[in-house]
TORKOL-4160 file (C-alpha; in steps of 0.2 Angstrom, whole numbers, padded with zeros to 4 digits, m for minus):
422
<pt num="1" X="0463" Y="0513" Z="0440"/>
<pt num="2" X="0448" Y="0516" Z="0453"/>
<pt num="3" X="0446" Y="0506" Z="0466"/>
<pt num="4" X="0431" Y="0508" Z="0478"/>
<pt num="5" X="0425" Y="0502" Z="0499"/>
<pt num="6" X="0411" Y="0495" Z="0503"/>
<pt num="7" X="0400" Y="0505" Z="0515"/>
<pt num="8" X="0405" Y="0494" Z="0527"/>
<pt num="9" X="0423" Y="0496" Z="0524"/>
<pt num="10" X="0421" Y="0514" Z="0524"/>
<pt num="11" X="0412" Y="0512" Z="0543"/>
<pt num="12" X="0425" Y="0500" Z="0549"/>
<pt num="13" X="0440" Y="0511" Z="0544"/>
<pt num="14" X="0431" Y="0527" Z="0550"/>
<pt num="15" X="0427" Y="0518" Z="0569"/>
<pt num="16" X="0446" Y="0511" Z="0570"/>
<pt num="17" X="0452" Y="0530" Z="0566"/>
<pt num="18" X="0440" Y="0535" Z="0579"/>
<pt num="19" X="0448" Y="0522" Z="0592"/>
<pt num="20" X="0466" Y="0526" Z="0589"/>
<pt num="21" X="0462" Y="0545" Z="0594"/>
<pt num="22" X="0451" Y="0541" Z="0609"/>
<pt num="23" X="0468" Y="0530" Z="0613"/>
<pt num="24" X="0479" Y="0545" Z="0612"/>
<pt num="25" X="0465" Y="0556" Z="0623"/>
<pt num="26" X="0462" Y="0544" Z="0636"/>
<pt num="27" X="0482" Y="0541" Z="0637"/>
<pt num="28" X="0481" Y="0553" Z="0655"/>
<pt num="29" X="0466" Y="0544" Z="0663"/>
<pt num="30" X="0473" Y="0524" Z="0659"/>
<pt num="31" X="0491" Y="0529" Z="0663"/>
<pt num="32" X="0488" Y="0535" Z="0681"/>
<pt num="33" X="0476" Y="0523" Z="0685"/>
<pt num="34" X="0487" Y="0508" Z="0684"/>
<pt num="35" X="0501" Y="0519" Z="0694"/>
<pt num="36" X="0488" Y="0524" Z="0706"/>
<pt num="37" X="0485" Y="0503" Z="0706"/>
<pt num="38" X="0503" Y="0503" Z="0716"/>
<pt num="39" X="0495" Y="0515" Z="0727"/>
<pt num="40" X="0482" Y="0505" Z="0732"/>
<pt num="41" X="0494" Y="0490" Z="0735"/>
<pt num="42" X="0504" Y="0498" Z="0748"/>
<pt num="43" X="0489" Y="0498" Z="0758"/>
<pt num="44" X="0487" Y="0481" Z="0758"/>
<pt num="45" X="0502" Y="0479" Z="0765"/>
<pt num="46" X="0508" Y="0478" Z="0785"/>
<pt num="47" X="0514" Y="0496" Z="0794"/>
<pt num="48" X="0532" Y="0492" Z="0795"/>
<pt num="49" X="0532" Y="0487" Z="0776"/>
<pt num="50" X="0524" Y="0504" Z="0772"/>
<pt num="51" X="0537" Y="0510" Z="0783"/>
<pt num="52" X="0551" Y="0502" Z="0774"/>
<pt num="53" X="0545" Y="0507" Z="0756"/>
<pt num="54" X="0544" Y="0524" Z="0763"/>
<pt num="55" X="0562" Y="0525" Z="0766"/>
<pt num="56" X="0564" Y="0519" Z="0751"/>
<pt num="57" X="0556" Y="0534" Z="0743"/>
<pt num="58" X="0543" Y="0524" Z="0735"/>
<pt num="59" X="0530" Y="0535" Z="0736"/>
<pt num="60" X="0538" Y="0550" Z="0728"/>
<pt num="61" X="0543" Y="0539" Z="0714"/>
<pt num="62" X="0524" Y="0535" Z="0710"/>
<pt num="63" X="0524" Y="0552" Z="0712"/>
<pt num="64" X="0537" Y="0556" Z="0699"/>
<pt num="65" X="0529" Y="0543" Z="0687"/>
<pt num="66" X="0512" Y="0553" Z="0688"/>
<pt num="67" X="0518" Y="0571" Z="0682"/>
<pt num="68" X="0528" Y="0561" Z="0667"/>
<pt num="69" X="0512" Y="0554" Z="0664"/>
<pt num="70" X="0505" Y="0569" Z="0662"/>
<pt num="71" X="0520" Y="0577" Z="0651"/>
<pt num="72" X="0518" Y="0561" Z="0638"/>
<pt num="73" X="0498" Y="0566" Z="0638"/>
<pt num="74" X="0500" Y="0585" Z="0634"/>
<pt num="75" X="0512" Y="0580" Z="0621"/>
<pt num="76" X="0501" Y="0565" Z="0615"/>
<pt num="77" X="0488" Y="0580" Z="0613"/>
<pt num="78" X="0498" Y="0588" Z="0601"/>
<pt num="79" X="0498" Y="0572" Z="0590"/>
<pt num="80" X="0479" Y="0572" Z="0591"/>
<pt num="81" X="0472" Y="0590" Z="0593"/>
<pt num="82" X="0470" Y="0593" Z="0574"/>
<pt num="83" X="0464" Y="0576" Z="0569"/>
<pt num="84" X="0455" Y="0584" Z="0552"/>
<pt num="85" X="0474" Y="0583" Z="0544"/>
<pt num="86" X="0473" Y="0566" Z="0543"/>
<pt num="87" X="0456" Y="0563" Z="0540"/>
<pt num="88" X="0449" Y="0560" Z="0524"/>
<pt num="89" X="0431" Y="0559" Z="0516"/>
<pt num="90" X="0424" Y="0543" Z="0527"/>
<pt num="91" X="0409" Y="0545" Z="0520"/>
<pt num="92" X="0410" Y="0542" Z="0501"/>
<pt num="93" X="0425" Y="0531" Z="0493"/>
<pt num="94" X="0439" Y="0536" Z="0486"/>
<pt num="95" X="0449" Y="0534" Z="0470"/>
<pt num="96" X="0464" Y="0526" Z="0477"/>
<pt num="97" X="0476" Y="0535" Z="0465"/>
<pt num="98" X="0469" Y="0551" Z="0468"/>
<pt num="99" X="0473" Y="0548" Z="0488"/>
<pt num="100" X="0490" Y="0544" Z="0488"/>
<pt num="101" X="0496" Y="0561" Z="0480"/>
<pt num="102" X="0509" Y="0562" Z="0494"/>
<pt num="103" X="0514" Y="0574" Z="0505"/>
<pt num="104" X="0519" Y="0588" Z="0492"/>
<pt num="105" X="0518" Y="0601" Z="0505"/>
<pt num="106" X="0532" Y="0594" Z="0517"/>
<pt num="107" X="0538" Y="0607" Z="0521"/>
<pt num="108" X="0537" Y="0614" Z="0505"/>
<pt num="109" X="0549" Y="0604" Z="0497"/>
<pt num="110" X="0543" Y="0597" Z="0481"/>
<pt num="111" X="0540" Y="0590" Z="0487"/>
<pt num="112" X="0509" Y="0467" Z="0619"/>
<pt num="113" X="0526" Y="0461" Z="0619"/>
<pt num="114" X="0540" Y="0470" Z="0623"/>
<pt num="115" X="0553" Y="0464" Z="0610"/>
<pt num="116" X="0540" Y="0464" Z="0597"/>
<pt num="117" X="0543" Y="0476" Z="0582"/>
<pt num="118" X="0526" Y="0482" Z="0574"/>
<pt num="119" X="0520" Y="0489" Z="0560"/>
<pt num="120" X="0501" Y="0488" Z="0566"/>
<pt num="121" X="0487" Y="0481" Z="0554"/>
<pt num="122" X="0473" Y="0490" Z="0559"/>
<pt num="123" X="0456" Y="0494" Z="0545"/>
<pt num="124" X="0465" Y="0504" Z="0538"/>
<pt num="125" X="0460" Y="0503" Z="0518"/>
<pt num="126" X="0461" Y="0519" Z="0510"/>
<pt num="127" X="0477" Y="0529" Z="0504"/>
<pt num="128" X="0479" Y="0547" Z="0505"/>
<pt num="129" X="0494" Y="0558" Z="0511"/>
<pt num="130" X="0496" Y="0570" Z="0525"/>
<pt num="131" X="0489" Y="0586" Z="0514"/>
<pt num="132" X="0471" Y="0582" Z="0514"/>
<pt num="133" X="0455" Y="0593" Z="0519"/>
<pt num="134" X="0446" Y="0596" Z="0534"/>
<pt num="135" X="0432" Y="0581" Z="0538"/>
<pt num="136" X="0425" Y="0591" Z="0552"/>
<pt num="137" X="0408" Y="0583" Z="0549"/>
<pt num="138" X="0415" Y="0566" Z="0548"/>
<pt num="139" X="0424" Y="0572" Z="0567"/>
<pt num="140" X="0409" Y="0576" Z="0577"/>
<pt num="141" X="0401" Y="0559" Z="0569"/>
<pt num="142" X="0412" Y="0550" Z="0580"/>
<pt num="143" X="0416" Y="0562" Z="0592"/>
<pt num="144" X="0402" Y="0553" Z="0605"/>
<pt num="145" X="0412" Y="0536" Z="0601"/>
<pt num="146" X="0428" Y="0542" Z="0607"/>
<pt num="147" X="0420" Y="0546" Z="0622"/>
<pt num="148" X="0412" Y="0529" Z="0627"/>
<pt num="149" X="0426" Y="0520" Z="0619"/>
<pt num="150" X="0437" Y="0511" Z="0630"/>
<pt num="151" X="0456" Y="0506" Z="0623"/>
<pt num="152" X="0461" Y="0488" Z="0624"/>
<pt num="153" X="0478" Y="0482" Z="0631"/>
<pt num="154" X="0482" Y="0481" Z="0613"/>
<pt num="155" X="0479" Y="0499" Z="0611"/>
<pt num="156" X="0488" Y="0503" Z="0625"/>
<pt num="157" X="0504" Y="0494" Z="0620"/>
<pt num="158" X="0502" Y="0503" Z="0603"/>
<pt num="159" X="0503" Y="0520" Z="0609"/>
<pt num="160" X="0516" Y="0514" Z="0623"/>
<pt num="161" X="0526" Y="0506" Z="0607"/>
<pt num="162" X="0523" Y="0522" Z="0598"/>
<pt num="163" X="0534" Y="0533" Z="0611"/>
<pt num="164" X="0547" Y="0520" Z="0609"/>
<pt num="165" X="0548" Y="0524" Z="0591"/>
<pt num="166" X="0552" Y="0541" Z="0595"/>
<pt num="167" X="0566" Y="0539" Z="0602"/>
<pt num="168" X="0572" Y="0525" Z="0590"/>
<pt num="169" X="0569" Y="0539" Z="0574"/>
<pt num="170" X="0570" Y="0555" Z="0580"/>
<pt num="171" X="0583" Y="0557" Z="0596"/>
<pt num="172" X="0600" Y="0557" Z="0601"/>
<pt num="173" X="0598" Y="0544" Z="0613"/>
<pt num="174" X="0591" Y="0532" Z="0602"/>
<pt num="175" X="0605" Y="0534" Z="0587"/>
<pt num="176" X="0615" Y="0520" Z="0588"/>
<pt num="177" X="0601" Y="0507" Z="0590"/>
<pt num="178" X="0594" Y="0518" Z="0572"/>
<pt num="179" X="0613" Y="0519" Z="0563"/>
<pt num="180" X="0616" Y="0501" Z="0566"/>
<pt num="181" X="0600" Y="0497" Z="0556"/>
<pt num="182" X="0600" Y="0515" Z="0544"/>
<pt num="183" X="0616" Y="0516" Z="0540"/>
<pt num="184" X="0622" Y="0500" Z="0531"/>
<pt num="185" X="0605" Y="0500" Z="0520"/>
<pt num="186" X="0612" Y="0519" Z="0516"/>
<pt num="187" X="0627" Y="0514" Z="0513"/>
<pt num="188" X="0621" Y="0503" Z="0501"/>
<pt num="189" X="0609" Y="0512" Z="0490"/>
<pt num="190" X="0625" Y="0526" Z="0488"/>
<pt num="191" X="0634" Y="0511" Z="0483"/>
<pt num="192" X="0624" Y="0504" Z="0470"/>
<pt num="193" X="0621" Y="0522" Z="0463"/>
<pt num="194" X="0639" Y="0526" Z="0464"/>
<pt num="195" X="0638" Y="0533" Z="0447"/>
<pt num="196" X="0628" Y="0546" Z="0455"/>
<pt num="197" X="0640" Y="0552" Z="0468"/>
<pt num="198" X="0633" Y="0571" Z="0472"/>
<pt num="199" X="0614" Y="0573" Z="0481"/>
<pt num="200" X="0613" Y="0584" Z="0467"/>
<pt num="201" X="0616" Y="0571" Z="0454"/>
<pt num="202" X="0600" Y="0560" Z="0463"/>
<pt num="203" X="0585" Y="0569" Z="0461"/>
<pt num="204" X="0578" Y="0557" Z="0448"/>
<pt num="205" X="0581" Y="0541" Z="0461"/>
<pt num="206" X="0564" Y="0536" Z="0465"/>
<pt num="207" X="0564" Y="0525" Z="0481"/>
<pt num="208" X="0553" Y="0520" Z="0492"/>
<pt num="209" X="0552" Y="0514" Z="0509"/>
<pt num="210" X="0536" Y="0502" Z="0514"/>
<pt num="211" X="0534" Y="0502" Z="0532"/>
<pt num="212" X="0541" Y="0519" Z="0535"/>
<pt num="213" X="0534" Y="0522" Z="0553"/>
<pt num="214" X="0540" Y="0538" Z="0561"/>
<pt num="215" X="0548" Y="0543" Z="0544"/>
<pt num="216" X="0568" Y="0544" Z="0551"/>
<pt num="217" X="0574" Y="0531" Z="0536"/>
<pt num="218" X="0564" Y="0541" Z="0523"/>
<pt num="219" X="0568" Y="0556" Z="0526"/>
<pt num="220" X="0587" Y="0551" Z="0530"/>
<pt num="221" X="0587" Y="0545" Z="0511"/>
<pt num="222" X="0579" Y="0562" Z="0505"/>
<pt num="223" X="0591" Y="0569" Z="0514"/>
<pt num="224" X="0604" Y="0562" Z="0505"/>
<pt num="225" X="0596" Y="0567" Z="0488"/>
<pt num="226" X="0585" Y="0555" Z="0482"/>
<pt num="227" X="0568" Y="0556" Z="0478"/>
<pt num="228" X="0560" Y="0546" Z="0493"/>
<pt num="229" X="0543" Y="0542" Z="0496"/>
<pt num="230" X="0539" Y="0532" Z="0513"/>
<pt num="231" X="0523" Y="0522" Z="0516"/>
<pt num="232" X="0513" Y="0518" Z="0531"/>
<pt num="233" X="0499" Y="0509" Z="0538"/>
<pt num="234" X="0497" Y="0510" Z="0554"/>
<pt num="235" X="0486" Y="0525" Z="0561"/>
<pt num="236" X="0497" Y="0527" Z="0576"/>
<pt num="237" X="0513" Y="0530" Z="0565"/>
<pt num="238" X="0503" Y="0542" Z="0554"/>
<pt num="239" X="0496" Y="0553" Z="0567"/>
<pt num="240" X="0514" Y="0554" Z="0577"/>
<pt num="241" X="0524" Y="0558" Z="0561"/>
<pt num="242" X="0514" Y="0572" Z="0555"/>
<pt num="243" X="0519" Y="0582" Z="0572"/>
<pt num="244" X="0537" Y="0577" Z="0569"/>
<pt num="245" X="0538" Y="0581" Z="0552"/>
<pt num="246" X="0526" Y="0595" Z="0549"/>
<pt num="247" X="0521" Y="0603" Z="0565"/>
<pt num="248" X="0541" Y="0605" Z="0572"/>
<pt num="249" X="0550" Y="0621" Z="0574"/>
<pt num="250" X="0565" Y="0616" Z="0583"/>
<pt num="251" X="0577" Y="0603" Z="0589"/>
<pt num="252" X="0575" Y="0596" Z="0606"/>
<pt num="253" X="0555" Y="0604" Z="0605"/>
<pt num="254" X="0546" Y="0591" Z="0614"/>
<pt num="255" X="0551" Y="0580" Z="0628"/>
<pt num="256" X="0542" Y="0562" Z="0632"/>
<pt num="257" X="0546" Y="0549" Z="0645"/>
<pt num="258" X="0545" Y="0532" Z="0636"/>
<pt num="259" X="0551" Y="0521" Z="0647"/>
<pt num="260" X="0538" Y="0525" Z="0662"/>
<pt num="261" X="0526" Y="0511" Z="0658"/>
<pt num="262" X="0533" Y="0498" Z="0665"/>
<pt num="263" X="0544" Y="0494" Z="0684"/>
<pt num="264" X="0552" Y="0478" Z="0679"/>
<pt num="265" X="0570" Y="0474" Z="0675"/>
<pt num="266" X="0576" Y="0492" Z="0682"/>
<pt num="267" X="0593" Y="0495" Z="0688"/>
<pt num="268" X="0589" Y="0514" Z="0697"/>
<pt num="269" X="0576" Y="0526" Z="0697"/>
<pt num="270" X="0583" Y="0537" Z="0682"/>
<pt num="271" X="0581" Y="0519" Z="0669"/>
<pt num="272" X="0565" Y="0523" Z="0673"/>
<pt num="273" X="0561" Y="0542" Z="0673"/>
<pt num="274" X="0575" Y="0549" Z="0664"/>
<pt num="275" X="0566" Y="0560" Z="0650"/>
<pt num="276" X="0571" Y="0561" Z="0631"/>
<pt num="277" X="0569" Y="0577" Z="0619"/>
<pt num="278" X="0564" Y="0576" Z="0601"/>
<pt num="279" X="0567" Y="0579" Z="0589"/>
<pt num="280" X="0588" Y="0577" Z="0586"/>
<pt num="281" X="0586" Y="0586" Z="0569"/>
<pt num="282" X="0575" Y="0599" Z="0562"/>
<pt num="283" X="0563" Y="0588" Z="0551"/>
<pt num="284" X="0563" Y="0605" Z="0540"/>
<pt num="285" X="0580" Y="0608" Z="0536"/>
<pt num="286" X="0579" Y="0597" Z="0520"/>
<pt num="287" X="0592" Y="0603" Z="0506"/>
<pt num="288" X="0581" Y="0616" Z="0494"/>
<pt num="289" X="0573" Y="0604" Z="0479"/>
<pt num="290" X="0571" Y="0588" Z="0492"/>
<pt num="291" X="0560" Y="0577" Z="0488"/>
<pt num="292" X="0551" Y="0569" Z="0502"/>
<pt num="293" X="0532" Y="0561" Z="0503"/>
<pt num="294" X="0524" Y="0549" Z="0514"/>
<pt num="295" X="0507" Y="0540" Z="0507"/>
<pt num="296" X="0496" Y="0530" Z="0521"/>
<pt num="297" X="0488" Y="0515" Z="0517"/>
<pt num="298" X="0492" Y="0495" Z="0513"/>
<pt num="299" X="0507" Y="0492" Z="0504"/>
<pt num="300" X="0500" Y="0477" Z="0494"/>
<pt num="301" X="0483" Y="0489" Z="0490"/>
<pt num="302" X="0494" Y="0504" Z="0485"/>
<pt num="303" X="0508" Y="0496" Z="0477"/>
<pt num="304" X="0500" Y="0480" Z="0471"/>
<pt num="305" X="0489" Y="0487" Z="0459"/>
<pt num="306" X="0485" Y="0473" Z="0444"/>
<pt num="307" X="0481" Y="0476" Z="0428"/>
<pt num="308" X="0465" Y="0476" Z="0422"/>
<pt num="309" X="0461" Y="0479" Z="0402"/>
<pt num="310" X="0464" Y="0496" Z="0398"/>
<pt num="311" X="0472" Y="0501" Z="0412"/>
<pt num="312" X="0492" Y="0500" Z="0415"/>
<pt num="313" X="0498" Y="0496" Z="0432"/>
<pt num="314" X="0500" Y="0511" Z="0440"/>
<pt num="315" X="0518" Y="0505" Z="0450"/>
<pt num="316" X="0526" Y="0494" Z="0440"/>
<pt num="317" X="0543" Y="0498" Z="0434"/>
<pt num="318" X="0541" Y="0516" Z="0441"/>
<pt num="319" X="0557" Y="0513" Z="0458"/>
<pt num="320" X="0574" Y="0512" Z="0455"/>
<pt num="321" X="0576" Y="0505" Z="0475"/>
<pt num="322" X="0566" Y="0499" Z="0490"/>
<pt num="323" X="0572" Y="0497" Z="0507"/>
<pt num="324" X="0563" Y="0487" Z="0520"/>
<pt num="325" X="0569" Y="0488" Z="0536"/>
<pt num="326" X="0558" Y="0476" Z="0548"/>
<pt num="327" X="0544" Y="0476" Z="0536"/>
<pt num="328" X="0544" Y="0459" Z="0525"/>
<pt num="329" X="0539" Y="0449" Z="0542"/>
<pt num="330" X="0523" Y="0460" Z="0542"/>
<pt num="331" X="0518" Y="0449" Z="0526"/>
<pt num="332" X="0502" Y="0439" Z="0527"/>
<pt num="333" X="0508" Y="0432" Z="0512"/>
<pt num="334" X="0526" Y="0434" Z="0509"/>
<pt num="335" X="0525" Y="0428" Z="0490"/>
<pt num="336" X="0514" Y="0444" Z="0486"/>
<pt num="337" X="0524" Y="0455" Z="0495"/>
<pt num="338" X="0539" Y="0450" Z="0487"/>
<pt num="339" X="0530" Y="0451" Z="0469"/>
<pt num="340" X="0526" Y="0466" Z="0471"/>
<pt num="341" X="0543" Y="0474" Z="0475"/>
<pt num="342" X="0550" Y="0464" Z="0459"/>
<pt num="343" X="0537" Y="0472" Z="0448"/>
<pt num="344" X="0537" Y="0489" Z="0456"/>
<pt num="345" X="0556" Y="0491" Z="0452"/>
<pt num="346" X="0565" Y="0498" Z="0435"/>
<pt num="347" X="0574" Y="0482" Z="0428"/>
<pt num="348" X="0592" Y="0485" Z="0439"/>
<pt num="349" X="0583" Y="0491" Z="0452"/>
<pt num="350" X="0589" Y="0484" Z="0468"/>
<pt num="351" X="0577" Y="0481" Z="0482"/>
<pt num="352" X="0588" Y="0481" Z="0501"/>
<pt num="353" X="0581" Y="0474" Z="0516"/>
<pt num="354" X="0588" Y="0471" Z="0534"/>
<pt num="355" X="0576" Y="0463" Z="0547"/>
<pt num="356" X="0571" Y="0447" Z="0557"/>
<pt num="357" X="0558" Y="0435" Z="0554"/>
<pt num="358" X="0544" Y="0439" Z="0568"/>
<pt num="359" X="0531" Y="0434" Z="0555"/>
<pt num="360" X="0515" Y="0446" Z="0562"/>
<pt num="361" X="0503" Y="0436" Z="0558"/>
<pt num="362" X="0506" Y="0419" Z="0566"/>
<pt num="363" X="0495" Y="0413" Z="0578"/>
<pt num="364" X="0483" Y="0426" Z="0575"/>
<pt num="365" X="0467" Y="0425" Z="0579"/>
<pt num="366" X="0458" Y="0436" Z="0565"/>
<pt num="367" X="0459" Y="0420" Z="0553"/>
<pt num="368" X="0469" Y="0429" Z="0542"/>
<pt num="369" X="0479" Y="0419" Z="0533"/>
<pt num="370" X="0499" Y="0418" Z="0538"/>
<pt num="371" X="0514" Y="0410" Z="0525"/>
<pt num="372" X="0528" Y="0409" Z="0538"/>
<pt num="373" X="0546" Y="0405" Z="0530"/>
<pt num="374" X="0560" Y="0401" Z="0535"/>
<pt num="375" X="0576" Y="0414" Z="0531"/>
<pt num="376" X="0581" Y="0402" Z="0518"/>
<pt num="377" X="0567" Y="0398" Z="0511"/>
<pt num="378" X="0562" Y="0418" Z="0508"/>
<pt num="379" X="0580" Y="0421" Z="0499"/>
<pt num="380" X="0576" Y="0404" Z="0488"/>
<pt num="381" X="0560" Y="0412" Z="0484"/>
<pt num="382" X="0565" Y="0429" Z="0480"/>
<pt num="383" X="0577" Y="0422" Z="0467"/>
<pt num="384" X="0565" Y="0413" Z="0461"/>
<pt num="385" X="0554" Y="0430" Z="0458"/>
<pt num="386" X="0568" Y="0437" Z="0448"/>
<pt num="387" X="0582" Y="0443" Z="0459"/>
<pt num="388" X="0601" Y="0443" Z="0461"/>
<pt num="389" X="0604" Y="0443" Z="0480"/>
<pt num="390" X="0621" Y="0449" Z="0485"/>
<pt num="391" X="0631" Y="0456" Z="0500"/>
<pt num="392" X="0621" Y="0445" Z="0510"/>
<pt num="393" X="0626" Y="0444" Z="0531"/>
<pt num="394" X="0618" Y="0446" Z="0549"/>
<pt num="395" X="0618" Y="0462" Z="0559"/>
<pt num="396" X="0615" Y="0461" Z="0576"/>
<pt num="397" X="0602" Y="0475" Z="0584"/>
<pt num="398" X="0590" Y="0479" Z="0595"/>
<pt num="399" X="0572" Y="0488" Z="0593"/>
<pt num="400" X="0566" Y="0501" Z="0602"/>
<pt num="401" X="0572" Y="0496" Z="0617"/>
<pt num="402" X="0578" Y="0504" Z="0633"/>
<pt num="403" X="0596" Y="0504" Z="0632"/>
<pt num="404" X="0597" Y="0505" Z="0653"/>
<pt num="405" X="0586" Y="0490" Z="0655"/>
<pt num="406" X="0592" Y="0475" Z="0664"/>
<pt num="407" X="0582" Y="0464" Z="0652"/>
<pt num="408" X="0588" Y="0466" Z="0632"/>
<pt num="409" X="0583" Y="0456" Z="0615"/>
<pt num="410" X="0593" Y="0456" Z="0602"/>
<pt num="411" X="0587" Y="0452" Z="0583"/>
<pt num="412" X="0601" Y="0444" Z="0572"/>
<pt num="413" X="0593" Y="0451" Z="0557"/>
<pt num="414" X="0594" Y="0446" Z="0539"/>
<pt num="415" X="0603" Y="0461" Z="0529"/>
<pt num="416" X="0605" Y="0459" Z="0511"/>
<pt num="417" X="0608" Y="0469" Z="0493"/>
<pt num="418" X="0597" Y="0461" Z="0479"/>
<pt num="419" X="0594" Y="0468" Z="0460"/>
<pt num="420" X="0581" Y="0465" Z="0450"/>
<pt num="421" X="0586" Y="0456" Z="0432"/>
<pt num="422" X="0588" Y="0466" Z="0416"/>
């Protein structure tokens, strides 16, 4: 099935891409403006109170905050210094199904708020995976854009979020906030394939992990034997993953200092500055014969697909599983996203989820429109679509947070096992 963009579509997506790398390059000149913003306030203030914070080593700490700044932005000029990886043709449509071939180079393996979880919605229309072409031309069309454009708070907190989501996936430090969430869905896809007990044995398990951000869950599954394919939307997400995922050569190869963004609700200095290396695995050592692939683009575009005469849905029936781990709440309209996992599935196929209900779209002020259901009325629903909930209960977790903080939020979320009717 073809599906084409409008030339304004195509314009829209190519200046949002455009934004999201002048985000990343500006990182250096926004971050130490607002600490040199602190500077500026000590002035303002009496002599003996410039004194007192001078004891305190205040200063030096501002200090501190500017060359981990400038650590995040040469990393964050990693993410960003080949952009043409990503890129695709902006300037002529694409067949969808051509685009999202997957990633079938990995490796060469077959291959805002602070308590907010995100799976951004940017323009972002069409699908492709990691392995395209260079777009040089398409680059130097938007290259004088970068340079005028200046990121929003919203950008901002993206990118801020995105060095978050490091540590969540891909360190040490960030394991047991990830196991706490990873490791029961895990548990439960080896279960339901129990007659498959070896990796070996599930090669031919196709599952597929919507919202995949930084890749950990995805490639934790592949790891395991299956066949996974993550998807992703959000340009921040795409552009960091590559790097972890195709451009690492070693644990502990890059360090970051997520936590520097903000002074609040800080018990000592170290809270604050203390650094973190990614990532805690090498992304590479996949088992020989893996199976790992990460397609960009909407979930409900690439997986949706309807029938038209002549043409057979592309997805339906093709998964035996999906895991969604804080995804389903990105849903403008729940009932679709939900359709669409029950059709893409092989009858038994058994969808697992574990997440809250911090629907994305409430209150937004795109007029998009936002179904927003309670955790009772989703369940109701999905067995009403055609599935067979099961080992349903709540698992208390945080998201991407800083573990040393005086200030925490924890999601009870909604973990459950549900199969699809024979």
């Amino acid at each position: 099935m073809s599906q084409t963009f409008s030339d304004a579509d195509i314009e829209e997506e190519q200046k949002h891409f455009s934004n999201v790398i002048a985000t990343f390059q500006q990182y250096a000149q926004y971050s130490l403006a607002a600490n040199n913003r602190r500077r500026k306030d000590i002035y303002t203030l009496p002599q003996g109170d410039k004194e007192l914070l001078d004891g305190l080593g205040y200063r030096q700490k501002l200090q501190e905050v500017d060359r981990a700044i400038l650590v995040n932005a040469e990393f964050l000029e990693l993410i960003v210094a080949n952009p043409e990886i990503f890129g695709h043709d902006l300037n002529s449509p694409k067949n969808a199904d051509e685009d999202k071939a997957g990633c079938g180079a990995l490796h060469n393996h077959s291959h805002g708020d602070v308590h907010s979880h995100s799976h951004s919605h940017p323009h972002y229309r069409h699908s492709h995976s990691h392995d395209h072409a260079n777009t040089t031309s398409d680059l130097r069309a938007i290259s004088k854009h970068q340079r005028k454009y200046k990121p929003t708070d919203f950008d901002r907190d993206k990118l801020r979020s995105t060095l978050k989501q490091f540590v969540r996936d891909w360190s040490q430090e960030g394991k047991e906030e990830r196991e706490t969430c990873y490791t029961p869905m895990k548990d439960a896809l080896i279960a339901h394939f129990s007659d498959k007990p070896s990796p070996e044995s599930r090669q031919n398990i196709r599952v597929l992990v919507p919202g995949a951000g930084l890749g950990r869950l995805a490639y934790d599954v592949a790891n395991l034997g299956f066949a996974c394919q993550g998807n992703e939307f959000s340009h921040y997400m795409l552009l960091a993953s590559y790097l972890i995922l195709n451009r690492t050569d070693a644990i502990g190869q890059y360090t970051i200092y997520p936590y520097i963004h903000s002074f609040s609700n800080l018990p000592d200095r170290d809270a604050m500055l203390r650094s973190v290396k990614i990532p805690d695995v090498l992304p590479s050592a996949l088992p020989p014969g893996s199976s790992f692939s990460l397609v960009a683009g909407d979930f409900e575009e690439i997986y949706g697909t309807e029938y038209e005469e002549g043409d057979f849905e592309p997805q339906a029936g093709q998964w035996d599983a999906v895991l969604t781990c804080f995804f389903i709440d990105t849903a403008k309209n729940i009932i679709n996203y939900l359709r669409i996992i029950h059709r893409i599935l092989a009858p038994g196929g058994v969808w697992i989820n574990l997440g809250p209900l911090l629907w994305h779209f409430e209150n937004n002020t795109t007029n998009d429109p936002s179904v927003e259901l309670d955790l009772d009325e989703v369940k109701m629903l999905a067995r009403k679509i055609g599935f067979v909930i099961s080992d349903e209960r709540t698992i208390d977790t945080t998201y991407t947070s800083n573990s040393r903080s005086m200030l925490g939020y924890v999601y009870r979320t909604a973990f459950w096992t549900a199969t699809k009717a024979q």
